[in-house]
C-alpha positions, -999 to +999 in steps of 0.1 A: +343-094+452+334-081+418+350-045+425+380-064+439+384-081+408+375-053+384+410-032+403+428-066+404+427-065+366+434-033+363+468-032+379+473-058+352+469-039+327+494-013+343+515-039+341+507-054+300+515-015+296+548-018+310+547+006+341+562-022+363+594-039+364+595-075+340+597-097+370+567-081+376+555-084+338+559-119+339+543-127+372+514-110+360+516-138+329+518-163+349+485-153+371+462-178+350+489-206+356+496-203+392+469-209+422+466-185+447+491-197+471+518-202+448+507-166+428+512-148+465+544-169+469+559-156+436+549-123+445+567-122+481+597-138+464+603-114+441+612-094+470+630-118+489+648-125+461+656-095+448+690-076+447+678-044+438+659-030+468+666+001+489+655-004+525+653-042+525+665-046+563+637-015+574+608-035+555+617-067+568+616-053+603+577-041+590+568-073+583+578-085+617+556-060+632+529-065+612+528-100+616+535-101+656+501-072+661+482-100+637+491-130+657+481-109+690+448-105+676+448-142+661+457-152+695+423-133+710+399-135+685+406-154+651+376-147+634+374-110+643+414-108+631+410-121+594+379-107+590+393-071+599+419-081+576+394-091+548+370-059+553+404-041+544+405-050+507+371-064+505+349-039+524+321-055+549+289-073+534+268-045+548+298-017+535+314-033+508+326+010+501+350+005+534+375-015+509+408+001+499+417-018+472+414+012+453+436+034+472+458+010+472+456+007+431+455+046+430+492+042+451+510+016+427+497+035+396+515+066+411+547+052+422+550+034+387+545+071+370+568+082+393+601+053+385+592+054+350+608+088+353+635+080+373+659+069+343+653+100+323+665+118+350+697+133+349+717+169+357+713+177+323+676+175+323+656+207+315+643+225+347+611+215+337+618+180+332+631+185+373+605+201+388+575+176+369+600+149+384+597+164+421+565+171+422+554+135+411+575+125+439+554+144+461+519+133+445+537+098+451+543+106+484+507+121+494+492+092+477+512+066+501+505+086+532+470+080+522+471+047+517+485+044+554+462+059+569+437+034+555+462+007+570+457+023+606+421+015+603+426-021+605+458-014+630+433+001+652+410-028+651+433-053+657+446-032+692+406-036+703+406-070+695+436-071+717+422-056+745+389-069+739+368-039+736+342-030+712+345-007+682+329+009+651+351-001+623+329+031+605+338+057+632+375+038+633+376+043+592+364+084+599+395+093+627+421+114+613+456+098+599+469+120+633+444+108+655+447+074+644+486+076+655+479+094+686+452+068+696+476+033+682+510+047+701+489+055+732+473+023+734+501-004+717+534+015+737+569+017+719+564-021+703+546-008+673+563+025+676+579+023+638+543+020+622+536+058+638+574+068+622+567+063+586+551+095+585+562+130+592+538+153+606+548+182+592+550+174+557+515+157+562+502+188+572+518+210+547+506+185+518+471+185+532+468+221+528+487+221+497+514+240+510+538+218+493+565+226+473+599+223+455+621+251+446+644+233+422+673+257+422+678+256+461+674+218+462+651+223+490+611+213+500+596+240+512+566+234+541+546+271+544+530+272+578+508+294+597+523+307+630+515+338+655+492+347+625+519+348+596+532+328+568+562+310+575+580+285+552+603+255+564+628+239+543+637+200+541+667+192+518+656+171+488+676+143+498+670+146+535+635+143+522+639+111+496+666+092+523+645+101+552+607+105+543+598+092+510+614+058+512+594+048+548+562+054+529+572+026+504+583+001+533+558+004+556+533-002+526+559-035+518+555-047+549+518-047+552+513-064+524+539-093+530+530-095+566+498-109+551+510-129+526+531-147+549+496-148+576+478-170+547+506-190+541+510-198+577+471-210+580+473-232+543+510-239+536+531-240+575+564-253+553+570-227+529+556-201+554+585-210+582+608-208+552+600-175+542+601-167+575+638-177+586+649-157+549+627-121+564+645-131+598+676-138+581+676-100+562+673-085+598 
């Protein structure tokens, strides 16, 4: 609990720094005021209410998701289910290093680098200026694929818990972010199928070779691949990749953590859970 608290802290001092949004500023303020409960609630209705949001429908439709696999596994096994969901932030008592409160930290300090430099951007700016601007979008963007393949570890759990079958949360944690997917879609069907279309292969693969990049002047990503024993290179538009790619990292992410905020609220506080719950329903 100690490490969780040490990282907790730290994303408030991203936030005394000014790398998040005020709402977010003054939540943050208000953590020594508020109990738990009401802290999570601010936190999800900064969201709900919020008029500022790209994607709002698409998240919303994440936190359904999320929240339909955790009741399955409530449903089976109740213990198992919050205690996969713990183990995720927390780590286990005999692993405490499984948590990924840290990746998740690492994430949030990345995309707050990356919109901090979203209102100094313009056509005017120095080519320079543009191409530290992409490529911070793609750091942002490796770092949130990351961070979701952590959140497939605890996907994956929950779908044994379903089916009742024993696991390794270890071995589970070591899978690849493409196994993972492969293994989830094969087992879960088209329900969950949106969790598995967050991510694009190819640009995964490209990034975890570091054959990444963005030539500025064309307005393209390029993805260099190996094929028939050659170098080839694959173009994505920058927008097609923003509108298309980049934004589904950030939502699924959304939706993972709401999904659970509304889980706890629905175990200590059934009135304001059902209310949050007709607003998400209500977006859809």
């Amino acid at each position: 609990m100690n490490r969780f608290m040490d990282l907790a802290k730290e994303l408030d001092e991203y936030s005394k720094e000014g790398m998040f949004s005020d709402s977010i500023k003054k939540l943050v303020e208000k953590r020594d005021e508020l109990d738990s409960l009401d802290y999570l609630n601010e936190s999800l209705l900064l969201w709900l209410e919020g008029h500022d949001q790209v994607g709002k429908e698409q998240v919303a439709e994440m936190i359904q998701a999320f929240l339909s696999l955790i009741i399955e596994g409530i449903r089976v096994d109740s213990t198992r289910t919050i205690e996969t969901l713990q183990s995720f932030w927390f780590g286990t008592e005999d692993n405490p290093e499984l948590e990924c409160m840290s990746s998740y930290t690492e994430y949030v300090r990345k995309k707050a680098s990356y919109d901090a430099l979203l209102p100094e951007l313009s056509s005017e700016s120095s080519y320079a200026k543009k191409k530290h601007f992409s490529m911070e979008a793609l750091s942002t963007y490796s770092k949130g694929v990351e961070f979701i393949g952590k959140i497939f570890t605890p996907l994956l759990v929950l779908g044994k818990i379903i089916d009742e079958e024993d696991y390794s949360l270890y071995k589970i944690s070591q899978m690849t972010l493409h196994e993972k997917v492969k293994w989830f879609n094969k087992k879960r069907g088209n329900k969950y199928a949106l969790f598995g279309d967050a991510i694009n292969r190819q640009i995964r693969n490209a990034d975890s070779h570091l054959n990444l990049n963005v030539n500025i002047d064309k307005g393209i990503v390029e993805l260099k691949k190996f094929r028939k024993g050659k170098v080839v290179i694959e173009t994505i538009l920058w927008e097609s990749f923003i509108r298309d790619y980049f934004v589904k990292i950030g939502w699924m992410i959304q939706g993972y953590i709401y999904a659970q905020i509304l889980m706890i609220q629905g175990v200590q506080d059934r009135d304001t859970f059902v209310g949050n719950l007709e607003k998400i329903q209500g977006i859809i």
